[in-house]
Each structure stands twice: as structure tokens, then as C-alpha cells.
C-alpha positions in Angstrom: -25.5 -6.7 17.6 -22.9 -3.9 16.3 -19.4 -4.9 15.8 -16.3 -2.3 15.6 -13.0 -3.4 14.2 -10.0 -1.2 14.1 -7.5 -3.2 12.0 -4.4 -2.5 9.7 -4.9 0.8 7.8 -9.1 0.5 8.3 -11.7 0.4 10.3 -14.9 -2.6 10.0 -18.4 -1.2 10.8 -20.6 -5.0 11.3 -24.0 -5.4 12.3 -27.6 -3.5 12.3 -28.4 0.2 13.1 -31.2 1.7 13.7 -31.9 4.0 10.6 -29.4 5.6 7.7 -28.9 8.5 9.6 -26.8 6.8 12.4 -25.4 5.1 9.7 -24.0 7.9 8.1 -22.8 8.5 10.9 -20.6 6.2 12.2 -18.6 6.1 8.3 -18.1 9.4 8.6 -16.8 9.2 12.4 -14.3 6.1 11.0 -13.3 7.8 8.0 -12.1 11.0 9.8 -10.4 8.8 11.7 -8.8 7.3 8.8 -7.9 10.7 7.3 -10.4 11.0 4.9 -9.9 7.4 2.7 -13.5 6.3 2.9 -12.2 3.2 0.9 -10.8 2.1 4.1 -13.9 2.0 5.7 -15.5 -1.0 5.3 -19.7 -0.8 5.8 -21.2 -3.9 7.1 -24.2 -2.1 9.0 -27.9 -3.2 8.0 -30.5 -0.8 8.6 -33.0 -2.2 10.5 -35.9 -0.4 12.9 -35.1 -3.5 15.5 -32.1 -2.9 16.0 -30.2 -1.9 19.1 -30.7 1.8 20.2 -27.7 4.2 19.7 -28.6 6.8 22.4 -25.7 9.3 21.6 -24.4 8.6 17.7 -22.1 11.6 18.1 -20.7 10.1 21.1 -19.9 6.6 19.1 -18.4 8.4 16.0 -16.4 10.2 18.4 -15.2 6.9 19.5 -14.5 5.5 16.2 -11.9 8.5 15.8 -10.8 7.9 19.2 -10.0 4.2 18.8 -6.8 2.7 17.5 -5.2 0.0 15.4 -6.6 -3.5 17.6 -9.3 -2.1 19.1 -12.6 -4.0 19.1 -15.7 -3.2 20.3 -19.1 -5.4 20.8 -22.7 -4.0 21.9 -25.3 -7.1 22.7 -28.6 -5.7 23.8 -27.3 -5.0 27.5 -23.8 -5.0 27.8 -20.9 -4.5 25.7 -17.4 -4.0 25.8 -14.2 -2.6 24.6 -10.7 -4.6 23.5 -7.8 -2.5 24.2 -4.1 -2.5 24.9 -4.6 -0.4 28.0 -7.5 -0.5 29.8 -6.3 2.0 32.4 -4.8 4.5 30.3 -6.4 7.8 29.4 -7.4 7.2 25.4 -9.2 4.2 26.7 -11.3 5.7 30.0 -12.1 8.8 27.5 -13.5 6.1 25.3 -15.3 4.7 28.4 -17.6 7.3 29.0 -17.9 8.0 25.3 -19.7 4.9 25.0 -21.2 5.1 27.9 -22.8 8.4 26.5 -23.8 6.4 23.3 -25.4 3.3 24.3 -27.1 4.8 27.5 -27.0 4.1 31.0 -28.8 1.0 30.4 -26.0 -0.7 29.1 -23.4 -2.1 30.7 -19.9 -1.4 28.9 -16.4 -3.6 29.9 -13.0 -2.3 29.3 -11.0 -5.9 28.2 -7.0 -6.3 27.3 -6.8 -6.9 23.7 -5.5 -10.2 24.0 
């Protein structure tokens, strides 16, 4: 599972990637977001070979700088989905298709309300 947190003044990577690479990736794509303060960024990501595929790791870190304060994102192995305050809103369909791009078309991603 990977688990994004956008919270407070920080962002919380959780979970297992696939190699250090996408890793990389994904602290740089949150601490742009976060100005440049890589302390705010907190790295949570295993690297393990099993884990789930990231098709488009671009596409997530684009996310990550996309995403604001509450949002919360989950990927399971076929689905996933997006917490945000508004689901029809342009920031969060942009976000739609970005993970869309990332995770593949194999994977099913939900826009939810934050709650």
C-alpha cells in the first residue's frame, strides 16, 4: 500500500515503493511543494521490489505539489482513491488524471470528500 498525507505545514510519504529511484522521487515532488523545507517532509516509504507498480512517478510527484493541506491519498493493489474538499473542482479533476497517469489504467482511482 502507499499512503499520502498532506497535513499542517508537511506532507507524510507511508508505505513501500518499488526502488530508490521513485523514492527520490516523490520527496522531491512533496518538498517542492513545501517550498523547499525537506524537514517537512516526512519519509515513511520502504523500498521493496514487491511493491505496488508506480507507472508514471512524474505524474504522482506532480500530484504531491498539486495536493493541499487535508488531502489524503491511498493506493491498494487495484484501486485507490483521493480525500479532498472538492471533488468537482478543477485542482482535484487535474489531480484525477494525474494519478490516473501514475498508477496505470489498471487501477481504479475514487475522488472522496474529505470528511
Amino acid at each position: 500500500m502507499l499512503e499520502i498525507r498532506w497535513h499542517g505545514n508537511g506532507i507524510i510519504l507511508q508505505g513501500a515503493v518499488r526502488d530508490a529511484a521513485t523514492q527520490h522521487a516523490l520527496v522531491e515532488g512533496a518538498t517542492a511543494r513545501l517550498g523547499g523545507e525537506a524537514d517537512q517532509v516526512v519519509d515513511w516509504l520502504d523500498i521493496t521490489p514487491a511493491a505496488l507498480p508506480v507507472a508514471d512517478v512524474a505524474a504522482l510527484a506532480a500530484v504531491l505539489q498539486l495536493g493541499q493541506e487535508g488531502w489524503h491519498l491511498q493506493r491498494r493493489a487495484d484501486d485507490g482513491w483521493l480525500a479532498v474538499q472538492s471533488p468537482g473542482d478543477a485542482r482535484s479533476a487535474r489531480a484525477s488524471e494525474l494519478l490516473q497517469r501514475a498508477f496505470g489504467r489498471g487501477v481504479t482511482i475514487r475522488l472522496i470528500s474529505l470528511p
